[in-house]
N, C-alpha and C positions, 0 to 999 in steps of 0.2 A: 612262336616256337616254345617246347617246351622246356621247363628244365633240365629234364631227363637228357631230351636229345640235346643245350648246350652244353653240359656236360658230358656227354660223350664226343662231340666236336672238339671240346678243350682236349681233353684225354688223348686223343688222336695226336692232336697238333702236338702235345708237348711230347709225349711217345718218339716221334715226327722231327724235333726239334733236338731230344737228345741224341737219336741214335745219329744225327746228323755232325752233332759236335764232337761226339765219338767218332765218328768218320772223317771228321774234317782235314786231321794229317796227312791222310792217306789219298788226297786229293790229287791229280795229275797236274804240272805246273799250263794253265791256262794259256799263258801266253804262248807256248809252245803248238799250243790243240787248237787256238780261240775259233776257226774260219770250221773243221768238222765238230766244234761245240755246236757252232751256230748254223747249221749244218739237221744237227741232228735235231738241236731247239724247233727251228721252222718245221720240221716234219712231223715233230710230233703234234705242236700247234694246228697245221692242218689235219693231223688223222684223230682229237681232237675237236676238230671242226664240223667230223662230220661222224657223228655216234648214231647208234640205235637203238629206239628205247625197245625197255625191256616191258614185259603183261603188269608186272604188279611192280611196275614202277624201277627207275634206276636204267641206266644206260652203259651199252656196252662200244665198245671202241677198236681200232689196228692197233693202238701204241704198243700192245704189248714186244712183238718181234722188233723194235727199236727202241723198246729199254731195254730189252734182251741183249741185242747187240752191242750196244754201250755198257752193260754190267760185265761185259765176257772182256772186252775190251779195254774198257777205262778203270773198272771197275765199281762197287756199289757207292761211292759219294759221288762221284759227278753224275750218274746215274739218280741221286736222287733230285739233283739238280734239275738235271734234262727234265723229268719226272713233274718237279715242280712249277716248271715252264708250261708244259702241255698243256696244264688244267686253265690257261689262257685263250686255247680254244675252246674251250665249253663257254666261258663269259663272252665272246665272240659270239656264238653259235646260238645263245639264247636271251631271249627278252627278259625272263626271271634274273638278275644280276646280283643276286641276296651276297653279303659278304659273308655269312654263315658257311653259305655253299661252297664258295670260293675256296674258302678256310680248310673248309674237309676236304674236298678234293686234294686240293695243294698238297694236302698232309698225308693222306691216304694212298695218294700217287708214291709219294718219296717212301711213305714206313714201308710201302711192296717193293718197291724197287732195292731198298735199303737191305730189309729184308734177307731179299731174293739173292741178291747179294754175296751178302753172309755166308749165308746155306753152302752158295756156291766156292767160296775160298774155304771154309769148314769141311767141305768135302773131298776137299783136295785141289780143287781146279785154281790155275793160274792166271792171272791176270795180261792180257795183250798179248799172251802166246801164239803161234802162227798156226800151230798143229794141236787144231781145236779137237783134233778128233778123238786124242787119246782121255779130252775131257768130257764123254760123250755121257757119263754117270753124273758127277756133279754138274753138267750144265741142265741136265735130266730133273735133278732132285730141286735145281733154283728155281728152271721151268715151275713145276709142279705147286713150292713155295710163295713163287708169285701170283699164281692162281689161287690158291690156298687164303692167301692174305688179304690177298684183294676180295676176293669172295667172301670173309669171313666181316668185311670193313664194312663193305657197303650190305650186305643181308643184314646189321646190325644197325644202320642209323635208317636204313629203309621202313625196318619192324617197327621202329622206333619214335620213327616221324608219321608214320600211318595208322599207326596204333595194333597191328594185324600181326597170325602168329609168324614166327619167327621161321619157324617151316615151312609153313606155304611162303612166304618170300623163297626161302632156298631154294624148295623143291621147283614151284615154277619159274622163277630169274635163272637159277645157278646153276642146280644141276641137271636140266637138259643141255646149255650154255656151253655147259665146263668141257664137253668133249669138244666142240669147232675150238674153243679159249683154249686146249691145249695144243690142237692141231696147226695152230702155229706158231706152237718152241719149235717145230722143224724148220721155218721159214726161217726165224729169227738166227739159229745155228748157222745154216746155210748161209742167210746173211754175210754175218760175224766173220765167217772163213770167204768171203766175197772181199769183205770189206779190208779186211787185213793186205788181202790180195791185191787187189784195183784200187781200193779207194773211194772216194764218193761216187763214181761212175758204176761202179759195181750196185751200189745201194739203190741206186736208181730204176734198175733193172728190176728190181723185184716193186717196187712201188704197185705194177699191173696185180700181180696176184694178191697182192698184198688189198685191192681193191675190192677183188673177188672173192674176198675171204671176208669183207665187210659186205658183200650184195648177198652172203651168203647169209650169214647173221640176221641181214634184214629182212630174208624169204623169210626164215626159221619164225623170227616174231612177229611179224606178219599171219602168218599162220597159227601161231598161237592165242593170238589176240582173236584170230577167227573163229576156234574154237570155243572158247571163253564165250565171246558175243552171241554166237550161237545158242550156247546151252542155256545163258541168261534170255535170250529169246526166248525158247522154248517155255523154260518155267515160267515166264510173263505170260505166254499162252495160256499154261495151269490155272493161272491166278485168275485172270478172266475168264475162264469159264466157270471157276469154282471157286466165288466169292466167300465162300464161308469158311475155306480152307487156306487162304490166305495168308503167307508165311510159311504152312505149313513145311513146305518141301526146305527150306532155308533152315527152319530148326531140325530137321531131319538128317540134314544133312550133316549138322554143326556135332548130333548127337551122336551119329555113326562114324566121325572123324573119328572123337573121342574116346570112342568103346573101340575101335580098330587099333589105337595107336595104345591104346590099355591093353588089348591082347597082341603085340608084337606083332602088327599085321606091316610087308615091306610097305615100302614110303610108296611104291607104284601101285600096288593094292589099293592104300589107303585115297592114293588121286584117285581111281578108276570106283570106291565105292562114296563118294563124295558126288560125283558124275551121277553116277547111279542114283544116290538119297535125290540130289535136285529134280530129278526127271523121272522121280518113280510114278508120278501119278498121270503122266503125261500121257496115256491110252485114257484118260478120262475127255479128252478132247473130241474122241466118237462116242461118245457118250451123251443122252437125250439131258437138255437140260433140265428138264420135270422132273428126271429121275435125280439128277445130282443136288438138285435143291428141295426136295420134296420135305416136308416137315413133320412127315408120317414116318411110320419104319416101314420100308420096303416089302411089296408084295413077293413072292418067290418068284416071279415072273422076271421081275423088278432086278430082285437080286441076282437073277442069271444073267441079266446084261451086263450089270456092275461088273459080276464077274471075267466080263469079256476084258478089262481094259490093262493087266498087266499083259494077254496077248498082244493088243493093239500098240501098249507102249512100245514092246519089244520090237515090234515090227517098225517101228517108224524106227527108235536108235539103229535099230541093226542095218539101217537104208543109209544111215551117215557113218563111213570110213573109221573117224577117228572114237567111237562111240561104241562100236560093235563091244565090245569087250563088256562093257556094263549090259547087254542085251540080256544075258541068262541072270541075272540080278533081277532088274525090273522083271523078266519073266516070272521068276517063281519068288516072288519076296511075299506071296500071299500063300505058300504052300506051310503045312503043318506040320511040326516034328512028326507027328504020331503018324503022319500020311494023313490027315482027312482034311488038307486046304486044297487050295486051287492054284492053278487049272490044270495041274498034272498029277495031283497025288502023290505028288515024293514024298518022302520017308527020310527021318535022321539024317545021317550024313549024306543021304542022295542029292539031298538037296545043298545048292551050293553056296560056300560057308559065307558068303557076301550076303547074299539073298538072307541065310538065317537069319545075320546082323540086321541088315534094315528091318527086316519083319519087328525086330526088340525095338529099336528108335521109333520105325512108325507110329510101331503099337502106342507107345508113352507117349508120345506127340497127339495122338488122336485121342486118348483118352483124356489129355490133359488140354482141353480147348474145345469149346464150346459145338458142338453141332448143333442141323435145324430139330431133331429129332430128342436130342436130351441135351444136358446141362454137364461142366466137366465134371469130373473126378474129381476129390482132395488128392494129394500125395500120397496118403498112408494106402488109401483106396489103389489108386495105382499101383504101387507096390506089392500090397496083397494080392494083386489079381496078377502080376508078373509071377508071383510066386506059384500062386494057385494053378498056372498054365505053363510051368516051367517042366518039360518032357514031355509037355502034350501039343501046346502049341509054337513052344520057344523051344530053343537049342539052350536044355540046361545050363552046360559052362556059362555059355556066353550071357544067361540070364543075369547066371550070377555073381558075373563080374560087370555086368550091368547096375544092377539095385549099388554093389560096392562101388562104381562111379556114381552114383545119384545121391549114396549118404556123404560117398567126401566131401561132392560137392556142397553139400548141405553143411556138413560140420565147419566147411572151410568159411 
């Protein structure tokens, strides 16, 4: 483990620790609750028990709609309690038993719960009231809090322990996640005014959906992960046929995140031309291997088949469902500002602004790594010829906040 991430574990925990002590008056007297303490304990331990992992690591759970229910109810310290009970079914549930783990969890359960809490009496809402409804705002905004916090705990020790950015954790863990994770504050609500009601029997009753709200979780990543493994297929495919190219679509990829997220492109843009970088050369797979390894420069003959394989790409992504969106990227990522690339001849902004992007990553990628035919580029070289081909072959802006991503990098 690293330092970084024990110290952010510590950090947690004592966050974790005070706001607990600060809570701790405000406590419900125990002996009075102890049989729906332990009640609420056991169930969170089971839900718990049985998580689902997330694509890029970290696991998602039911507990949330019964700390919900306990926060409305008892309010946010025994709530962090309950909280920190749960985290006894994850060491249950798995071989890895690190006390590390334990530790965050533990801590990371109670500061959301605690949290959430908060929010929730700061916004007005009252504690074990019967007529939860009129608190349908503040139990809304703790919801929301809870997700919030939680979300923000673990995308941070995940980035952290994996070394990977911080975004792509969110983007794929969190926020596809976050809309089922808040769909059920309304279970938990619903709960709460059950529970006030009936009592433990009432709680019970929702246990079923409560179930189906984790089978659902588990489709969702499930599906995710197939996604993923797929497109990593794919470019393994790249790679074996095009030993010289090798890496290539992986820095392409890395370069076009980076020029996208420098020119304000949304976070679903930037996932859908990341897809794209990985799998642009992927119509090189109908392509004669003589031609792709040839150590000559290409006959015209030569070069008109090459030209077939941004068609061929597109046609295979546009065959897979989740994919189709990156099709008109690989399509034309070989087309020319000026209009005179291929295979359709677009022109400036016809051509679309994804495609432009990769065209500029490719481009630098390929000039800077060796082919069979010449030897790379320097840098300076590179950049001059971005320059030289900027309105002709590149989408000027973006040229040139290209070359300004390539010297930061440099000065940095």
């Amino acid at each position: 483990m690293s330092n970084k991430l024990k110290i952010y574990i510590i950090i947690t925990a004592i966050l974790a620790t005070s706001l607990f002590i600060y809570l701790l008056p405000t406590i419900p007297d125990l002996s009075k609750i102890w049989f729906p303490v332990l009640f609420f304990i056991i169930i969170s331990i089971m839900a718990e028990f049985i998580p689902v992992s997330l694509p890029e690591g970290g696991e998602i759970t039911i507990t949330f709609p019964i700390d919900f229910v306990v926060i409305l109810v008892y309010g946010p310290a025994l709530a962090m309690v309950v909280s920190a009970f749960s985290s006894i079914g994850i060491i249950l549930s798995k071989e890895n038993r690190r006390f590390e783990k334990f530790l965050f969890n533990t801590s990371q359960f109670s500061l959301t719960s605690g949290v959430a809490g908060l929010v929730y009496q700061y916004a007005g809402g009252l504690i074990g009231e019967q007529n939860f409804i009129k608190f349908i705002i503040p139990a809304s905004l703790c919801a929301f809090a809870y997700c919030l916090v939680n979300s923000i705990l673990v995308t941070g020790v995940l980035a952290i322990e994996k070394n990977i950015n911080i975004t792509r954790v969110y983007l794929i863990n969190i926020k596809e996640t976050l809309p089922s994770y808040l769909a059920e504050a309304p279970i938990g609500f619903i709960m709460s005014i059950i529970y006030v009601e009936i009592g433990i029997l009432g709680m019970l009753l929702f246990f079923f959906p409560l179930l189906l709200a984790r089978r659902s979780f588990e489709l969702f990543t499930k599906m995710r992960i197939m996604y993923l493994n797929t497109i990593k297929a794919l470019a393994a495919a790249i790679d074996a046929k095009d030993p010289y190219t090798h890496g290539h679509s992986e820095r392409v990829s890395k370069m076009a995140v980076q020029l996208a997220k420098r020119l304000n492109f949304s976070e679903m843009e930037t996932e859908y031309i990341e897809y794209a970088a990985i799998l642009h050369d992927i119509g090189k797979i109908g392509i004669e291997d003589s031609i792709l390894q040839k150590k000559d420069r290409l006959t015209d003959e030569e070069f008109e088949k090459i030209k077939k394989h941004p068609v061929i790409g597109a046609g295979i992504i546009d065959s897979i469902e989740f994919l189709k969106r990156c099709s008109d990227t690989v399509l034309h990522h070989h087309e020319h500002y000026d209009g005179k690339g291929y295979p359709s001849g677009l022109k400036g902004e016809g051509i679309p602004k994804n495609a432009r992007l990769l065209a500029i990553a490719d481009a630098y990628d390929a000039m800077s790594s060796d082919r069979p035919y010449r030897k790379k580029l320097s840098e300076q070289e590179i950049l001059e010829e971005l320059k030289n081909e900027s309105g002709k072959q590149f989408d000027p802006v973006m040229t040139k906040e290209f070359i300004s991503l390539v010297m930061d990098k440099k000065r940095y």
